[in-house]
C-alpha positions as CSV (number, residue, x, y, z in Angstrom):
1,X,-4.3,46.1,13.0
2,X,-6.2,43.0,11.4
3,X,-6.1,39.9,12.8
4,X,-5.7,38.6,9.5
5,X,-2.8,40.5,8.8
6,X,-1.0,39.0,11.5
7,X,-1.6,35.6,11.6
8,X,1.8,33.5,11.2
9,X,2.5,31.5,7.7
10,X,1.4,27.8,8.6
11,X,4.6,25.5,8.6
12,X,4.7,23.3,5.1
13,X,3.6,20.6,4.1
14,X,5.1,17.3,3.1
15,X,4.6,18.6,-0.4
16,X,6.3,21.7,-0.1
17,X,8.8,20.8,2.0
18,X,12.9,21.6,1.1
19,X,13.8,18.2,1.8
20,X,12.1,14.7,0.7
21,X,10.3,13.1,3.6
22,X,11.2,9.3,4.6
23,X,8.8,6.6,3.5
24,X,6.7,5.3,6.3
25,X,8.4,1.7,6.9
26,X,7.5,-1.2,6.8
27,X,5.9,-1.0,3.1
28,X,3.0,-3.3,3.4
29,X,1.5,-4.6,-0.2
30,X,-2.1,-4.0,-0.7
31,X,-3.9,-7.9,-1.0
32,X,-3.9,-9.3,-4.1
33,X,-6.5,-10.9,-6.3
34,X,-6.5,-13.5,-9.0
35,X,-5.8,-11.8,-12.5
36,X,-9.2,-12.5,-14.9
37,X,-8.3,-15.7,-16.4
38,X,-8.3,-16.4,-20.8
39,X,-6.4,-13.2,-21.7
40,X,-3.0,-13.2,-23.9
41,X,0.1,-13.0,-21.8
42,X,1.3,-9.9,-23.2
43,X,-1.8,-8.5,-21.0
44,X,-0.6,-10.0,-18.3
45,X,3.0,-8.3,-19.0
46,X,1.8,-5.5,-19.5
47,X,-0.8,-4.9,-16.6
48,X,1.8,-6.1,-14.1
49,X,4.6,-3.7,-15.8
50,X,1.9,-0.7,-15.0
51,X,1.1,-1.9,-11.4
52,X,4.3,-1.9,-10.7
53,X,5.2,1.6,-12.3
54,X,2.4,3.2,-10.6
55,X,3.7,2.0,-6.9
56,X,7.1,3.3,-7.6
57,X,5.4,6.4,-8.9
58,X,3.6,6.7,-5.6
59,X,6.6,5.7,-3.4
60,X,8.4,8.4,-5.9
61,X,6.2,11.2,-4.9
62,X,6.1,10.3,-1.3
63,X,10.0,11.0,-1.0
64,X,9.8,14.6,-2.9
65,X,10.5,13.2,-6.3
66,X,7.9,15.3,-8.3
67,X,9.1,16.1,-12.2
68,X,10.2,13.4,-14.7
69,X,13.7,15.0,-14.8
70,X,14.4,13.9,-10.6
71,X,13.5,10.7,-12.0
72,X,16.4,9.0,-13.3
73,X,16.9,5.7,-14.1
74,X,19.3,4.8,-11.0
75,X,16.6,7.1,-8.5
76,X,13.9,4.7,-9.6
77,X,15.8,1.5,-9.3
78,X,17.3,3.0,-5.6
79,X,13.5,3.5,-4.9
80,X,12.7,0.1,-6.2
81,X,14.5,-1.7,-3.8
82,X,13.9,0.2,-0.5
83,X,10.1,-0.4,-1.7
84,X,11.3,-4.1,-1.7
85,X,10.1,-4.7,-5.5
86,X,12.9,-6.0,-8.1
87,X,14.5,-3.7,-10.2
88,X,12.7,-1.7,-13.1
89,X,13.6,-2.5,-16.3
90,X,14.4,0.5,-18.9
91,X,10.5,0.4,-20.1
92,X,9.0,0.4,-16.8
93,X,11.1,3.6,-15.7
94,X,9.7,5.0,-19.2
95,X,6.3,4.3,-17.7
96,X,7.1,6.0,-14.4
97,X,8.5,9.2,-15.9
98,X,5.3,9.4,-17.9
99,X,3.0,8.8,-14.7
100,X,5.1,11.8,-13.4
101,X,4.2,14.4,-15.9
C-alpha cells in the first residue's frame, strides 16, 4: 500500500475547529499616532467608528465567529468588552457584520 494512502488526517486548525478558541489575553493595543490634523470631524467619527469595527471584526474571527448571522448585536457588544473597548453602537455592529461578509 501507498504511503500516501495511509498517512493520518492532520488535526484542525483554529479555523476549522468545532469550538471557538479563547483570545490570547492580555489584549495589547497596537501604538497609536496622531490623526492628520485640518479634516472635518465627521472624518474623524467616522475613521475611529471603522478602526474600531475592524478590531472587533478581528477579535470576532479569532473566537470562531465567521458569518454575519453569529454576529449579533449582543455577541459583538460581549466581544467588545472582553476586548476592553466600550460598547458598539447599532452602526458600528452594522459595520462589523459587513467586514464579515
Amino acid at each position: 500500500m501507498p504511503a500516501a494512502a495511509v498517512k493520518p488526517k492532520p488535526l484542525p486548525t483554529q479555523s476549522t475547529a468545532r469550538r471557538p478558541v479563547q483570545l490570547d489575553l492580555p489584549y495589547a493595543p497596537v501604538l497609536k499616532q496622531p490623526l492628520p490634523a485640518g479634516r472635518p470631524r465627521e472624518w474623524y467619527v467616522t475613521h475611529n467608528r471603522r478602526l474600531k469595527a475592524l478590531r472587533l471584526t478581528i477579535a470576532l474571527l479569532d473566537l470562531g465567529v465567521h458569518r454575519p448571522a453569529q454576529a449579533r448585536d449582543e455577541t459583538i457588544r460581549s466581544t467588545a468588552q472582553l476586548i476592553g473597548v466600550r460598547p458598539p453602537s447599532d452602526t458600528t455592529c452594522r459595520m462589523v457584520r459587513a467586514l464579515l461578509r
